[in-house]
VOGU-408489 format. One record per residue (C-alpha): x, y, z; residue in one letter; residue number from 1. Coordinates in steps of 0.1 Angstrom, whole numbers. Each point is the difference from the previous one (the first is absolute). Layout:
N
    px    py    pz residuo num
     X     Y     Z       A NUM
...
//
This chain:
359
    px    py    pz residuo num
   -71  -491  -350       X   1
     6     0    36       X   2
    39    -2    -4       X   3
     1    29   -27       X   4
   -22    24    27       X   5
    24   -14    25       X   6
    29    12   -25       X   7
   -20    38    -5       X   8
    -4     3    41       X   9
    34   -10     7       X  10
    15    21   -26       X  11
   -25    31     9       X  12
    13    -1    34       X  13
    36    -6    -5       X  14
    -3    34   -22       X  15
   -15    16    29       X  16
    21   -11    28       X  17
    28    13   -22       X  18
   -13    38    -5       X  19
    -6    -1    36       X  20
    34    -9    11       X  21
    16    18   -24       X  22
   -25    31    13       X  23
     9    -4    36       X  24
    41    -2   -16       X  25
    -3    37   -13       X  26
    -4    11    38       X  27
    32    -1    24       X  28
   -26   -10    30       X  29
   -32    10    15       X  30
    -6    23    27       X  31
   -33    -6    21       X  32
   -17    31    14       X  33
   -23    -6    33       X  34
   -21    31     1       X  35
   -25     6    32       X  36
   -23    29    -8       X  37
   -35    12    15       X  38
   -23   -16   -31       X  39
   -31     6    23       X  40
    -8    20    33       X  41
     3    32     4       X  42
    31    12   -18       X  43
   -10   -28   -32       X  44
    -3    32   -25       X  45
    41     4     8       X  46
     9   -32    -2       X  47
   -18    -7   -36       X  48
    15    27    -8       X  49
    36   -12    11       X  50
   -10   -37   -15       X  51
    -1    15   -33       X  52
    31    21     2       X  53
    22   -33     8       X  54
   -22   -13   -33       X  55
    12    25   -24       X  56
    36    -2    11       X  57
    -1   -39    -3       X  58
   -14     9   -37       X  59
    30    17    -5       X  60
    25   -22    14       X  61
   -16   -31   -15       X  62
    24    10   -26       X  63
    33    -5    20       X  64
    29   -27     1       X  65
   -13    -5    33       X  66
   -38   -15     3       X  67
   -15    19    29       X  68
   -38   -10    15       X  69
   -25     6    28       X  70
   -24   -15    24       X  71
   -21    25    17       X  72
   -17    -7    34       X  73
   -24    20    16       X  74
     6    13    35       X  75
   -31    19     3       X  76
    22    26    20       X  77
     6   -25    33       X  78
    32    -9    11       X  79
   -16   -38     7       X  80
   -12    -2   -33       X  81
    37    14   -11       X  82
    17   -26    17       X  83
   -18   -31   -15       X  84
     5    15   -34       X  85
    35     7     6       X  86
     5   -41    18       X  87
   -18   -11   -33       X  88
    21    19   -24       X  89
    33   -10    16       X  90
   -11   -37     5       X  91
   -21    -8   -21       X  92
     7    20   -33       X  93
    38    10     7       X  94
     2    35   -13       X  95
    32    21     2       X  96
   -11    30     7       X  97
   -24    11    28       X  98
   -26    37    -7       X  99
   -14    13    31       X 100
   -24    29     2       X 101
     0    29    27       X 102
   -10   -19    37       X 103
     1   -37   -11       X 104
    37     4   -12       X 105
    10     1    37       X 106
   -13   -39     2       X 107
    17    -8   -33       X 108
    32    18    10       X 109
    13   -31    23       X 110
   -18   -28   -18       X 111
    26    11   -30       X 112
    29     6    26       X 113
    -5   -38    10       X 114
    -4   -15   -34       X 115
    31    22   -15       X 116
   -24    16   -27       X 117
     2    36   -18       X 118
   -35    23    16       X 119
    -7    28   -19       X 120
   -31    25    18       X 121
   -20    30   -12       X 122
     1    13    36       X 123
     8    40    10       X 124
    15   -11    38       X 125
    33   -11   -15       X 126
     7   -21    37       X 127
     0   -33   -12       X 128
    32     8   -28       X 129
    18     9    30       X 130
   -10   -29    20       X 131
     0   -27   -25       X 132
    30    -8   -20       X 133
   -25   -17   -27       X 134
   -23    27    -4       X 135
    -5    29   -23       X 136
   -24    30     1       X 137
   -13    22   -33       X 138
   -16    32    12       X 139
     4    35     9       X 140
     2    -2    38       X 141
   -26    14    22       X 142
    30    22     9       X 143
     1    17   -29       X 144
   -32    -1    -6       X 145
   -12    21    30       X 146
    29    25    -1       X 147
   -10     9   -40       X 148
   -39     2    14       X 149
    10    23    27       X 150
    23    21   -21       X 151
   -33     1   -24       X 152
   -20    17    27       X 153
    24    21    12       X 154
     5    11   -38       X 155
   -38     2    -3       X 156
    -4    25    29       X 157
   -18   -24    28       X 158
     8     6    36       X 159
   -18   -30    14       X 160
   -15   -34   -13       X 161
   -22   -29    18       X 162
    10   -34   -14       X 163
   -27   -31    -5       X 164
    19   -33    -8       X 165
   -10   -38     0       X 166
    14   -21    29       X 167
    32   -19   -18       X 168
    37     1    13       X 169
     6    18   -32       X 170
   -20    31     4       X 171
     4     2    37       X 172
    39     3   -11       X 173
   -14    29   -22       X 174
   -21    16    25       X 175
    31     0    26       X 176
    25    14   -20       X 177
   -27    25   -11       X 178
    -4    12    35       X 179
    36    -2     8       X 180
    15    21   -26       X 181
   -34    26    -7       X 182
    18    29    22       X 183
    32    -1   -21       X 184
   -23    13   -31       X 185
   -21    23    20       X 186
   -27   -22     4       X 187
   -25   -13    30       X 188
   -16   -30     0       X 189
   -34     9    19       X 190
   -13   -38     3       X 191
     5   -36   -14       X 192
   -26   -28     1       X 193
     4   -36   -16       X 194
   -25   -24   -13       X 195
    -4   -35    -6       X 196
    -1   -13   -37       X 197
   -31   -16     2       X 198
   -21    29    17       X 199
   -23    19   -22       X 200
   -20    24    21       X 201
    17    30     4       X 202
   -21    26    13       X 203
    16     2    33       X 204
    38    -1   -14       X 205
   -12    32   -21       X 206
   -19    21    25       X 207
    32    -7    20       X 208
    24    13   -27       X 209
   -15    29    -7       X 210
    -8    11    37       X 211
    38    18    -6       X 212
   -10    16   -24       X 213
    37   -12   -22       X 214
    12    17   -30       X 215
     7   -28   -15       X 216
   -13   -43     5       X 217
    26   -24    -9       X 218
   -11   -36    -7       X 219
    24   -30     3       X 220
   -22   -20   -20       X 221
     2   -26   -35       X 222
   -34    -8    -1       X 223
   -40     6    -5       X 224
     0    13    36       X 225
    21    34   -14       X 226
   -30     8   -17       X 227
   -24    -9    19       X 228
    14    20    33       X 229
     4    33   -26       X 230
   -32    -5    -7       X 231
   -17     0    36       X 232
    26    26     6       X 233
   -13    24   -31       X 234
   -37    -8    13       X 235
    10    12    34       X 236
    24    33   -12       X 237
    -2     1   -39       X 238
    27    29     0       X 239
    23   -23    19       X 240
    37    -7   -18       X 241
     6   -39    -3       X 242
    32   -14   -13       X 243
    22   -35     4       X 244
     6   -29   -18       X 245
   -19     8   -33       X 246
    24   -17   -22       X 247
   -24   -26   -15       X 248
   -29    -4   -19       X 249
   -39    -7     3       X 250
    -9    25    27       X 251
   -17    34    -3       X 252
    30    24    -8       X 253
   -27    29    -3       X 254
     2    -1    47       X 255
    36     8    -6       X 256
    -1    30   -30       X 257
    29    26     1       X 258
    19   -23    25       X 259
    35   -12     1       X 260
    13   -35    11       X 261
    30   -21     4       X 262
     2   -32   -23       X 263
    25   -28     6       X 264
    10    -2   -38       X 265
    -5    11   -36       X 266
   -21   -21   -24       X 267
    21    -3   -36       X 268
   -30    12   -26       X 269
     9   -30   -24       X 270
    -1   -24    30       X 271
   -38    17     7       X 272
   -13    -4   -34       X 273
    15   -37    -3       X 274
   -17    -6    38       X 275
   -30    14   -17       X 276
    -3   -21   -29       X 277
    11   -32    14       X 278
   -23     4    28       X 279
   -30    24    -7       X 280
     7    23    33       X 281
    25    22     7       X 282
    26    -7    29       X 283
    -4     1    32       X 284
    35    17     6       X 285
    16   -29     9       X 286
     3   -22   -29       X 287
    30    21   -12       X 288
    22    -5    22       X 289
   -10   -40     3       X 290
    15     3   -30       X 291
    33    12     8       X 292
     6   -20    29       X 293
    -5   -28   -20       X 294
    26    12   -28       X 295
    23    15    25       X 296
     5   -37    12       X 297
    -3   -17   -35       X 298
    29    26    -8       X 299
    21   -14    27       X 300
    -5   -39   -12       X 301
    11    12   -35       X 302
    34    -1    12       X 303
     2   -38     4       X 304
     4   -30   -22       X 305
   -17   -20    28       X 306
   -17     5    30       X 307
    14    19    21       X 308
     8    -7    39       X 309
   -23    27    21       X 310
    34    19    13       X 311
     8     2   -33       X 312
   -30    12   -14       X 313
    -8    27    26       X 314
    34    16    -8       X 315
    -7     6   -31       X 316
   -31    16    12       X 317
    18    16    22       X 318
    19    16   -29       X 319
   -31    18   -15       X 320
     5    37     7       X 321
   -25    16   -21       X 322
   -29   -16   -22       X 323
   -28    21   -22       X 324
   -31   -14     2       X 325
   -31    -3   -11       X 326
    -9    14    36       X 327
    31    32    -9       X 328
    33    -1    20       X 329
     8   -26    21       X 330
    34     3    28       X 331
    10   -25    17       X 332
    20    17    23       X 333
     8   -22    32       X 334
     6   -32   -27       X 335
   -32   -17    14       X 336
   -25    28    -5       X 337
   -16    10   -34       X 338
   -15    32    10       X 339
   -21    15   -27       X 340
    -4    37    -6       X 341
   -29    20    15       X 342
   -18    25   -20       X 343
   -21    30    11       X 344
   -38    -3   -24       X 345
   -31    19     0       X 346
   -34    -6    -6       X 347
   -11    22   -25       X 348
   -30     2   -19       X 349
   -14   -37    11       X 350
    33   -11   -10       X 351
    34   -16    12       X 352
    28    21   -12       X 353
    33     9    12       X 354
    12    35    17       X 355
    33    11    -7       X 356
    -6    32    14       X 357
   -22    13    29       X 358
   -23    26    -9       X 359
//
């Protein structure tokens, strides 16, 4: 008896040893993602949200010659924490491709430089492309983004704004090339106060605000604090016009009816439904172009029988003009930034929708 069980368990796992070789034989080779988001603190809603945009496009690519997977880590938006995830991914784990996120990609940026591995960031200050041979950003640039916002109010008939924004090198890029180029357009900027992410009384910010008496209140914001400032601001001046960053969901679009904004990207309606079923939320506006960054990349391995060398891999990058995303157009105009295409929406009726055309 014990021999012919012997027989059954060496036969049973023969049989599977086989399928599993001949499983990992159907893929040309692997490619090991290490991707550092913000699963908890302050900016945790985006980085969920970003988690399960790289999810979907794995999904999709599970299907490919070439086997692609991921290890998340969780920076909690510090660049201390970024760096022992990104140590651990490269020594422990050894991925092949770094993904950065806004700030913490300027800690990641070297740590790829001196391990010869591809980084890819979501990040709008396009620096570290230019600085970092390794290194890749997707996004519209903060650039662009200001310019079209500007153009937007000059369109819209404002001849002065006050702008609000949360202390990050990102925004504070915003809020300078705000104040920099507002006179080209017509526009004044009467006054500009910053905040810390982790405050959450803002009585004083508001009376402060609103003591010039702006047309206009732009908020550099991506999180609860958007709100909760328009809503102390209201309290204070409930005629008051509010705008910014309202390109996402789960705040109270009702502070901002009738108003226009600047978003990043486009959200792909079969993309939103699948986010929607899969996950039981809609996006954040950010899972989107997670997404393409991931298949913008995958696109490029498709063109190797092996593994490629990183010089050869970030030419074919390189070589990606144009791609249409889930998050609409994407350029890559420089051959190291993937600049997506900003798009002017309005809030309308308590709801999200895009605006052509300024009425």
């Amino acid at each position: 008896m014990f021999h012919f069980r012997l027989i059954i368990f060496i036969t049973v796992f023969t049989f599977n040893f086989v399928n599993f070789i001949q499983a990992e034989e159907n893929h040309l080779f692997t490619v090991k993602w290490g991707i550092i988001l913000p699963l908890s603190g302050p900016v945790a809603e985006a980085g969920i949200d970003l988690r399960r945009g790289y999810e979907l496009a794995l999904e999709d690519l599970s299907t490919n010659q070439i086997k692609h997977e991921a290890i998340f880590e969780d920076s909690q938006y510090l660049s201390k924490q970024a760096v022992a995830s990104a140590q651990k991914l490269i020594n422990v784990d050894k991925v092949d491709v770094l993904v950065g996120l806004w700030e913490t990609a300027d800690v990641i940026a070297p740590l790829a430089e001196q391990h010869n591995l591809l980084h890819v960031s979501i990040r709008w200050n396009s620096d570290i492309a230019e600085k970092f041979r390794n290194t890749f950003t997707f996004e519209s640039t903060y650039k662009t983004y200001t310019q079209l916002f500007l153009s937007l109010l000059q369109k819209l008939g404002y001849k002065n704004f006050s702008i609000l924004g949360q202390e990050s090198n990102g925004w504070n890029l915003s809020e300078e090339e705000f104040k920099k180029n507002a006179k080209d357009y017509g526009l004044t900027v009467l006054s500009t106060q910053r905040y810390l992410p982790d405050e959450t009384d803002f009585n004083l910010l508001a009376l402060k605000v609103l003591k010039d008496q702006p047309e206009v209140i732009l908020i550099n914001d991506v999180s609860k604090s958007l709100e909760l400032i328009t809503k102390k601001i209201k309290s204070l001046n409930p005629e008051q016009k509010v705008t910014g960053y309202l390109g996402f969901p789960n705040i109270d679009y009702s502070l901002f009816e009738g108003m226009y904004y600047v978003n990043q990207l486009s959200l792909n309606a079969d993309f939103e439904s699948r986010f929607e079923k899969e996950y039981g939320m809609p996006v954040y506006n950010r899972a989107q172009l997670a997404f393409d960054q991931m298949k913008i990349v995958a696109s490029a391995y498709d063109n190797f029988k092996q593994k490629p060398a990183v010089a050869d891999l970030k030419k074919q990058l390189q070589a990606i003009k144009t791609f249409q995303g889930m998050s609409g157009l994407i350029n890559n105009k420089t051959g190291k930034v993937f600049e997506t295409t900003c798009v002017v929406r309005r809030i309308l009726n308590g709801k999200d929708v895009p605006a052509s055309e300024i009425n």
